[in-house]
MARBA-3410 file (N, C-alpha, C, O; in Angstrom, 1 decimal):
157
6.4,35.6,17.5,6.0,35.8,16.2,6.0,34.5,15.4,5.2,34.4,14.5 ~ 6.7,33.6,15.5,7.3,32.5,14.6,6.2,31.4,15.5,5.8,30.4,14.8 ~ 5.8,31.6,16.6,5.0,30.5,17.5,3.7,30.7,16.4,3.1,29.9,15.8 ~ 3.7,31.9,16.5,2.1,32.1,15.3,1.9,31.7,14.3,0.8,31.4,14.0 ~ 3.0,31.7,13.3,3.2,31.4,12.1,3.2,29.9,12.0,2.8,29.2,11.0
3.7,29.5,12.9,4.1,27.7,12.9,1.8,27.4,13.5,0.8,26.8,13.1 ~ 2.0,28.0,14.1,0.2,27.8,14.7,-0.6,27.5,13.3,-1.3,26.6,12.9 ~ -0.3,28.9,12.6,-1.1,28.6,11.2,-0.9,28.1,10.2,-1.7,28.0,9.3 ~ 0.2,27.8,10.2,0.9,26.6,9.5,-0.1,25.2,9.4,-0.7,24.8,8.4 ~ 0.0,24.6,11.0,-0.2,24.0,11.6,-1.9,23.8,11.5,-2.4,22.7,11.0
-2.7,24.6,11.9,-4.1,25.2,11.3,-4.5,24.7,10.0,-5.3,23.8,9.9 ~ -3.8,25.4,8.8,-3.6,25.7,7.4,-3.9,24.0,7.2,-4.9,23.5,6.7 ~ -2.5,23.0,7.7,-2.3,21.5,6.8,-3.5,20.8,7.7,-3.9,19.7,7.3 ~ -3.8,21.2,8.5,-4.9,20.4,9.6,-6.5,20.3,8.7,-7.5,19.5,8.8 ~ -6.2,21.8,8.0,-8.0,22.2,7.3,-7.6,21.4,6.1,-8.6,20.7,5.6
-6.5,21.4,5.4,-6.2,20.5,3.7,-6.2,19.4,4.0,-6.3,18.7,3.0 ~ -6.1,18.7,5.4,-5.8,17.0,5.5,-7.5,17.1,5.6,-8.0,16.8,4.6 ~ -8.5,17.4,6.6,-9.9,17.7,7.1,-10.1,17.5,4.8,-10.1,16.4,4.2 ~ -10.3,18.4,4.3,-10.8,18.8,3.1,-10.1,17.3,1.9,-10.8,16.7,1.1 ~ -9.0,17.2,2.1,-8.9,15.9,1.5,-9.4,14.5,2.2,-9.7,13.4,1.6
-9.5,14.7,3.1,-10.2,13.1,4.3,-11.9,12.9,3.1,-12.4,11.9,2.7 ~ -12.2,14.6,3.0,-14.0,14.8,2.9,-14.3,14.4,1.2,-15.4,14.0,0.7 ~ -12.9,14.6,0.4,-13.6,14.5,-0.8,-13.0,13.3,-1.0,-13.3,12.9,-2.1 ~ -12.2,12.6,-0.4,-11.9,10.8,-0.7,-13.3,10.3,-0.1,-14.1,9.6,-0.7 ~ -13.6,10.8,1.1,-15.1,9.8,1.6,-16.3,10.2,0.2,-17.1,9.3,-0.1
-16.4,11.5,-0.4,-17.1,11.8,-1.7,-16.9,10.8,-2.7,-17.7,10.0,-3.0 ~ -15.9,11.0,-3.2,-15.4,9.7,-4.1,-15.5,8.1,-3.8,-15.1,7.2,-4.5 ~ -16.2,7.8,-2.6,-16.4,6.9,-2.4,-14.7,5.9,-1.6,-14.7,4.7,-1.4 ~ -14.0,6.6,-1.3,-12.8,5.8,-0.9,-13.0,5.6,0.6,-13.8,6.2,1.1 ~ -12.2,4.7,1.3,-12.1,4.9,2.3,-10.9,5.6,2.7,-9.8,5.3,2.2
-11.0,6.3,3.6,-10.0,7.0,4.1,-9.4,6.1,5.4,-10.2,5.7,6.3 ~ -7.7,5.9,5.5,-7.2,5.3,6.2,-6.4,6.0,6.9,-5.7,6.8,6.3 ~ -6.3,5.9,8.8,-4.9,7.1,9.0,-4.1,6.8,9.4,-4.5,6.2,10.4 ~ -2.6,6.8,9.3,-1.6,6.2,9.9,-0.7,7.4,10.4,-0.4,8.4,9.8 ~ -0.4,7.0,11.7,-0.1,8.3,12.6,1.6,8.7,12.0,2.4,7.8,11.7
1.7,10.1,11.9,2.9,10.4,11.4,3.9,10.3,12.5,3.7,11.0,13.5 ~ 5.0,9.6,12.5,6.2,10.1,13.4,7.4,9.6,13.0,7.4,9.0,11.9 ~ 8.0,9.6,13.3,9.3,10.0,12.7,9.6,8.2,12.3,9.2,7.1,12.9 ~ 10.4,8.5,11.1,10.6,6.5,10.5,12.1,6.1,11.1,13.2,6.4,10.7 ~ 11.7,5.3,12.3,13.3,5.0,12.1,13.6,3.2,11.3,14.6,2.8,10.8
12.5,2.7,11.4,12.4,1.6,10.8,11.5,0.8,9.3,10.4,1.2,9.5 ~ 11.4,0.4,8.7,10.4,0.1,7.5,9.2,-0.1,8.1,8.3,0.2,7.4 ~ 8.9,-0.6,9.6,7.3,-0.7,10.1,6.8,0.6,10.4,5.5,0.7,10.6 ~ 7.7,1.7,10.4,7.2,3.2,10.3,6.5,3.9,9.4,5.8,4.8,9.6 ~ 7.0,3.1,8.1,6.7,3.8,6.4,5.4,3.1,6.5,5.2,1.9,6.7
4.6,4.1,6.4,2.9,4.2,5.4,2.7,3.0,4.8,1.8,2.3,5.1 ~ 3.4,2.8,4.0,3.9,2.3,2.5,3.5,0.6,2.5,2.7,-0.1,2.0 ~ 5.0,0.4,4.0,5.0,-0.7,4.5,3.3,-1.0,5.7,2.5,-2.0,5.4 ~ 3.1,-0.4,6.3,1.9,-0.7,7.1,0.6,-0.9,6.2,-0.4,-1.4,6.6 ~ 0.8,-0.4,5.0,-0.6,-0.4,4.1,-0.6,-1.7,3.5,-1.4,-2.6,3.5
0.7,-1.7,2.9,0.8,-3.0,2.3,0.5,-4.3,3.2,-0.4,-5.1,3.0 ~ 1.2,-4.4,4.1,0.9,-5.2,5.4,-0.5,-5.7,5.9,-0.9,-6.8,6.1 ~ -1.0,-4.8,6.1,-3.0,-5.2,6.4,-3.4,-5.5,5.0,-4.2,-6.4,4.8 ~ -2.9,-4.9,3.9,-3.9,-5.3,2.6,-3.5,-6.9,2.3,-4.4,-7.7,2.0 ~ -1.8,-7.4,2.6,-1.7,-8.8,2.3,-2.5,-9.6,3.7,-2.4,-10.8,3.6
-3.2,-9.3,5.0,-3.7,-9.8,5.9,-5.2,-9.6,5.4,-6.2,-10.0,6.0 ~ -5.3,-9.0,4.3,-7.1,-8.8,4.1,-7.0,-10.2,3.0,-7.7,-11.2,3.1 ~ -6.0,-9.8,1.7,-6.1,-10.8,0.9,-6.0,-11.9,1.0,-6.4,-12.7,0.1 ~ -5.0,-12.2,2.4,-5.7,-14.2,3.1,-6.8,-14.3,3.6,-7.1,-15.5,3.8 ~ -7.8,-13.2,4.0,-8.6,-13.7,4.4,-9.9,-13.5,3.5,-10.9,-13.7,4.0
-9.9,-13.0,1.9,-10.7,-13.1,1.1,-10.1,-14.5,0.2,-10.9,-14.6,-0.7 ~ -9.5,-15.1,0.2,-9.0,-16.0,-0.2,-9.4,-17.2,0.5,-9.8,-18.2,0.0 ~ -9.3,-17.1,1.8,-10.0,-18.5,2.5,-11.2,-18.6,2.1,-11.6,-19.7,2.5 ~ -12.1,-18.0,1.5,-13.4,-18.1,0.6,-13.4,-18.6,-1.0,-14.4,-18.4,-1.7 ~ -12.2,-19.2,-1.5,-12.4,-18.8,-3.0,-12.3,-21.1,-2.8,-11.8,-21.9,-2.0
-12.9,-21.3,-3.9,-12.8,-22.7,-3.9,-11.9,-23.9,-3.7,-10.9,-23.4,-4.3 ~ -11.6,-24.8,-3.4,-10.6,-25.7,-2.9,-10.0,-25.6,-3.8,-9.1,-24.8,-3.7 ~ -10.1,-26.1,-5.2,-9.2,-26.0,-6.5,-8.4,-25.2,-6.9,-7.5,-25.4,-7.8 ~ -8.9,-23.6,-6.2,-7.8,-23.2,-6.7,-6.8,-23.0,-5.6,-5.8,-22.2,-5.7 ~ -7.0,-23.4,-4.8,-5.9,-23.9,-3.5,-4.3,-23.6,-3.9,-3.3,-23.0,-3.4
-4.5,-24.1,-4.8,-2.9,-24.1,-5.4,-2.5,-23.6,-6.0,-1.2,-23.7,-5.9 ~ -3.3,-22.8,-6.9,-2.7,-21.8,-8.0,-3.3,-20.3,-7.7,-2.5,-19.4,-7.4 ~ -4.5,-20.0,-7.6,-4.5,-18.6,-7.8,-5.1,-18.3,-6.3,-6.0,-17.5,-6.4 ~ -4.9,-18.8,-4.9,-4.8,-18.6,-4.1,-3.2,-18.8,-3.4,-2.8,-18.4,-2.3 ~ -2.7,-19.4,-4.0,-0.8,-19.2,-3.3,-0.6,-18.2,-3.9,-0.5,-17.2,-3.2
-0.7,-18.0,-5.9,-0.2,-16.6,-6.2,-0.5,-15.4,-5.7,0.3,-14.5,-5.6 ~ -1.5,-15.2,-5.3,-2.3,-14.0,-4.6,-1.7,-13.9,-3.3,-1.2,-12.8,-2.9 ~ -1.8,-15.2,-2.5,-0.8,-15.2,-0.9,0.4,-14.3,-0.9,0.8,-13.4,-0.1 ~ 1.1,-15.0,-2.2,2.5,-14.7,-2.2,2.9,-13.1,-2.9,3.9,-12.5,-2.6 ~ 1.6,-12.6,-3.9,2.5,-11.5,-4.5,2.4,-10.6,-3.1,3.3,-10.0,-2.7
0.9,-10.7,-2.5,0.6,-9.8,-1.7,1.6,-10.0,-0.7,1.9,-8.8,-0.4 ~ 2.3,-10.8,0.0,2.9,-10.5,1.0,4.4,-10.4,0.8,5.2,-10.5,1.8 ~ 4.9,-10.0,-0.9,6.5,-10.1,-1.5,6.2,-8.5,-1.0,7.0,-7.9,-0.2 ~ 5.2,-7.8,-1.3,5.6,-6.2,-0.9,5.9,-6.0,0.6,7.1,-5.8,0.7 ~ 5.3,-6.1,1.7,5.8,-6.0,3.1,7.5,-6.5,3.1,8.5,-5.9,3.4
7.5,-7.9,2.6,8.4,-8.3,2.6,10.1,-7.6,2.0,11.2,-7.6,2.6 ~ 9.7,-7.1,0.3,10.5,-6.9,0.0,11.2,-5.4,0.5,12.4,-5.2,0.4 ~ 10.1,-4.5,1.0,9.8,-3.3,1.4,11.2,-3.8,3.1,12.5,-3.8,3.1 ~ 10.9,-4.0,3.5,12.0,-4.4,4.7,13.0,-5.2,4.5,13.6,-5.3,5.5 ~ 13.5,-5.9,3.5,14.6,-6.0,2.7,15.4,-5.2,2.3,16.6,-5.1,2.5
14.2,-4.1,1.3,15.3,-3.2,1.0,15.5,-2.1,2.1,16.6,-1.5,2.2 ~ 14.7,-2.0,2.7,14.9,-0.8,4.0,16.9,-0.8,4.9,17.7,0.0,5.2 ~ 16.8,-2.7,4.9,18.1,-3.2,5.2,19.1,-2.5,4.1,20.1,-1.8,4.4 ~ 18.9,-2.7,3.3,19.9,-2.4,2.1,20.1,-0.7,1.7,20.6,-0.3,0.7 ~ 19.5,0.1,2.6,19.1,1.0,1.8,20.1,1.9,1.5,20.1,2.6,0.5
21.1,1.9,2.3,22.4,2.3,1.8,23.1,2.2,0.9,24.2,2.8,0.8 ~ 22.9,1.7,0.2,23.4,1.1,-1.1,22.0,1.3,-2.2,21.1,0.4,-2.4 ~ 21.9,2.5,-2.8,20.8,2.7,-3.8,20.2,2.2,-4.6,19.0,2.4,-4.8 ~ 20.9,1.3,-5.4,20.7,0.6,-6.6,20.0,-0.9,-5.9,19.0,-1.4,-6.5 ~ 20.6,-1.3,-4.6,19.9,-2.5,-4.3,18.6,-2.2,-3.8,17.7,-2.9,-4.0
18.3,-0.4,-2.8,17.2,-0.4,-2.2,16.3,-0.3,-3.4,15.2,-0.8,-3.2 ~ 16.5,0.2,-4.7,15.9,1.0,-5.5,15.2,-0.5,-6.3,14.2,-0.6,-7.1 ~ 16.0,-1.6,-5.9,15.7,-3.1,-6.9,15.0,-3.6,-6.3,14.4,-4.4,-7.0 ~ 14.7,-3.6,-4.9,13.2,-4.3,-4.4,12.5,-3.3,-4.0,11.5,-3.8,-3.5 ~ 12.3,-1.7,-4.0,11.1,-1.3,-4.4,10.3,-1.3,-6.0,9.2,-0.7,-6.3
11.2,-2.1,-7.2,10.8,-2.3,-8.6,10.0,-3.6,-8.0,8.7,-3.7,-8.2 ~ 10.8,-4.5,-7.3,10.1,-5.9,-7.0,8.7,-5.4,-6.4,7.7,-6.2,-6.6 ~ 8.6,-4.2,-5.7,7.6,-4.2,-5.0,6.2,-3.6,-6.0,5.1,-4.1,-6.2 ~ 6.9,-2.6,-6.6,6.1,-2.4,-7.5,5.7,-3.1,-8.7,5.0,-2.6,-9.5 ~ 6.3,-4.3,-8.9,5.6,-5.1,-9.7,5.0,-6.2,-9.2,4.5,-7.1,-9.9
5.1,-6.4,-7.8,3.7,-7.3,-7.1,2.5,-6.8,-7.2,1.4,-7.4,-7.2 ~ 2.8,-5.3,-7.3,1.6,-4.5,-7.3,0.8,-5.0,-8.1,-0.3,-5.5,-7.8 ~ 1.4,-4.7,-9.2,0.6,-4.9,-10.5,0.3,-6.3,-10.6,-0.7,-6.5,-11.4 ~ 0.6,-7.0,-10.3,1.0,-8.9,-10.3,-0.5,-8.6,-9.6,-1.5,-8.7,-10.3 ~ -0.6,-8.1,-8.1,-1.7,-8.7,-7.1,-3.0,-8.2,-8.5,-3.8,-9.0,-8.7
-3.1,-6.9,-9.4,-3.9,-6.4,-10.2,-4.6,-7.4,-10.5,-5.8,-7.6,-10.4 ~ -3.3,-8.2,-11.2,-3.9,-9.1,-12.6,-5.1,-10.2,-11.6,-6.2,-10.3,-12.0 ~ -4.5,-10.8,-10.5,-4.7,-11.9,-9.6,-6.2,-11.5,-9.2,-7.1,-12.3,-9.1 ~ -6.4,-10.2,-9.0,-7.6,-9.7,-8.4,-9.0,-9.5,-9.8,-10.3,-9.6,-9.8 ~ -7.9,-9.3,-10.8,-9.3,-9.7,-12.7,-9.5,-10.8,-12.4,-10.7,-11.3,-12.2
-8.3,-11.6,-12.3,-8.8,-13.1,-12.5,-10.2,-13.7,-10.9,-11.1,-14.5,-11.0 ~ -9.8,-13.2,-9.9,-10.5,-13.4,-9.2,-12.4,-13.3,-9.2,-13.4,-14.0,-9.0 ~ -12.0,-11.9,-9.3,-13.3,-11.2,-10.2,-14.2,-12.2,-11.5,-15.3,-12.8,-11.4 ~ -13.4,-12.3,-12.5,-13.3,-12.9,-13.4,-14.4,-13.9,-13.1,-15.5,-14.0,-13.6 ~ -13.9,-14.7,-12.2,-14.5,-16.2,-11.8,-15.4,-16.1,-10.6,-16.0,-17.0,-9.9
-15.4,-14.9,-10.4,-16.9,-15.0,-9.5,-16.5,-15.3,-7.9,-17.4,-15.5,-7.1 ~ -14.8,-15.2,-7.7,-14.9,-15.3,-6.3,-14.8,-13.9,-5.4,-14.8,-13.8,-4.2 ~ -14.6,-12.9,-6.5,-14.6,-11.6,-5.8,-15.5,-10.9,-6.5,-15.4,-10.8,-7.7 ~ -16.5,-10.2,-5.9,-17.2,-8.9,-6.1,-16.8,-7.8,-6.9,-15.7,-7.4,-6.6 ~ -17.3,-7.3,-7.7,-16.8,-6.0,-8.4,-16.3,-5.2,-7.4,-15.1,-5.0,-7.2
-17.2,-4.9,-6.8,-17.0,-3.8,-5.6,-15.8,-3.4,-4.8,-15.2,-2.3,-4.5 ~ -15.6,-5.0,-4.4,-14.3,-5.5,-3.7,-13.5,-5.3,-4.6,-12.9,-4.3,-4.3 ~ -13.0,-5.7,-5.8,-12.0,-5.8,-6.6,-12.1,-4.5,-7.2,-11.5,-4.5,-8.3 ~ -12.6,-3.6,-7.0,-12.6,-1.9,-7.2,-12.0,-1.3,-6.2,-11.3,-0.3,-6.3 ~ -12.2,-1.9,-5.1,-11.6,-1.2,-3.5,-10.0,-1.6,-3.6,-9.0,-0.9,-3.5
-10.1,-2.8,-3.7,-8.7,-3.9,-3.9,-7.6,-2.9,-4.7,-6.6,-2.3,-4.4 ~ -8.6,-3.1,-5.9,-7.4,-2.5,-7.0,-7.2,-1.1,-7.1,-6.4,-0.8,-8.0 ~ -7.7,-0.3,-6.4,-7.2,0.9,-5.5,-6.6,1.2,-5.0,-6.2,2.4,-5.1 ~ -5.9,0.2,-3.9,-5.8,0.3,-2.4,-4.1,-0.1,-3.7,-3.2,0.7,-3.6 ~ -4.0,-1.0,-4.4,-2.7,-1.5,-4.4,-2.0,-0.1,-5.6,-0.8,0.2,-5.8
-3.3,0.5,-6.4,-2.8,1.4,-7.1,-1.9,2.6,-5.8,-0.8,3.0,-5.9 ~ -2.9,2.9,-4.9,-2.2,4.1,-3.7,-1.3,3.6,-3.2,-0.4,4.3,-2.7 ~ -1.2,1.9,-3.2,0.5,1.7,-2.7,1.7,1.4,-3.2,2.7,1.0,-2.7 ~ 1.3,1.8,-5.0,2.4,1.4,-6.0,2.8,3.1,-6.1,3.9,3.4,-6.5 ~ 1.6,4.1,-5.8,2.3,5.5,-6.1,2.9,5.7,-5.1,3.8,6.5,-5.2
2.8,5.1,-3.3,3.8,5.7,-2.3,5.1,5.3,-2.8,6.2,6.0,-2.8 ~ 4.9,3.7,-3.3,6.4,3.0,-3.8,7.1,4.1,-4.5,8.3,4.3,-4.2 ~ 6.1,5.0,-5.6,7.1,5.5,-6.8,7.7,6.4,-5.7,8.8,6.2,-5.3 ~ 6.7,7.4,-5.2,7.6,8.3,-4.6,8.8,8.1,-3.5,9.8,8.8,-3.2 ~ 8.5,7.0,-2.9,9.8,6.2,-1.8,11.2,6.1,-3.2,12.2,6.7,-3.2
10.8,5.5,-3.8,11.9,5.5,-5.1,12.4,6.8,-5.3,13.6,6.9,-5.3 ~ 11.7,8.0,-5.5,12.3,9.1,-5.8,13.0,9.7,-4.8,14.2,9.9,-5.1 ~ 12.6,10.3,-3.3,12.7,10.3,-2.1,13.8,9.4,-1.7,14.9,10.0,-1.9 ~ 13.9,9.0,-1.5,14.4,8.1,-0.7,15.4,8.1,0.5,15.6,7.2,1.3 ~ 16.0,9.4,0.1,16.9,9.6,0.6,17.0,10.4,1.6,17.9,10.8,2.3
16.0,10.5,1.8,15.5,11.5,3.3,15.3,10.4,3.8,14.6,10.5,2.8 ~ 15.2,9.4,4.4,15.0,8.6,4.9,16.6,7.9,6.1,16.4,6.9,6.8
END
C-alpha cells in the first residue's frame, strides 16, 4: 500500500516539475537542471553550481568588452561574480557556527546585487545586449532567492 502511495507521490512531483519546466520555457526562461542527490559538500548545492557556470559565463562575456575597461569594470565584474562560488564554500566550511555561515551567505548575496549594478553599467555602455543583461540579471536574481532560502534552511544541511 505505501509502495503506491510513494509511486504517486513520485508521479504527482514528476507532472509539477514537467508543468513548471513548460511555463518557465513560456516565460521565456531557460530552464536549467541540476541532478538532485544528497549534499554532502557545497559543490552539491544548486546554489553553489549555478553560481559557478554563471561566474565562468561572465569571463567569457567580458573578454569581449574594450581594453580600457580592463581594469575597472571587467575585474569588478570578474571578482563580484566569482566572491559567490567562493564565499558559498567558505561558509559551507564554517557552517557550524551560524552566525559566520549566515555572514558569507549576506556576502554572497550582496555580490548578487553588486554583479546587478555591473551588468546596468555594462548594458549602459553598449557592451552587453539588453537581452543578455535580462537573462544575466535573472539568472543572479534565482541565485540571490536560493541564497535567501539557504539562509533560512540551513540547517538541514
Amino acid at each position: 500500500m505505501r509502495d503506491r502511495e510513494a509511486e504517486r507521490q513520485g508521479c504527482r512531483e514528476a507532472k509539477m516539475q514537467r508543468s513548471r519546466e513548460e511555463a518557465e520555457k513560456q516565460r521565456g526562461r531557460e530552464v536549467t537542471k541540476f541532478e538532485k542527490k544528497p549534499i554532502k559538500t557545497y559543490r552539491d548545492l544548486n546554489v553553489y553550481q549555478q553560481s559557478f557556470h554563471l561566474a565562468l559565463e561572465i569571463y567569457q562575456i567580458t573578454t569581449t568588452f574594450p581594453e580600457e575597461e580592463r581594469y575597472s569594470l571587467v575585474d569588478q565584474m570578474r571578482r563580484a561574480s566569482r566572491s559567490i562560488p567562493a564565499n558559498l564554500a567558505e561558509g559551507w566550511a564554517k557552517r557550524r557556527h551560524e552566525k559566520i555561515f549566515k555572514r558569507h551567505l549576506v556576502d554572497c548575496l550582496g555580490s548578487c546585487e553588486e554583479m546587478k549594478i555591473w551588468l546596468e553599467f555594462g548594458m549602459k555602455f553598449n557592451y552587453i545586449e539588453e537581452d543578455k543583461y535580462t537573462k544575466l540579471t535573472g539568472k543572479y536574481a534565482e541565485i540571490g532567492a536560493m541564497l535567501s532560502s539557504l539562509a533560512q534552511k540551513w540547517q538541514i544541511f
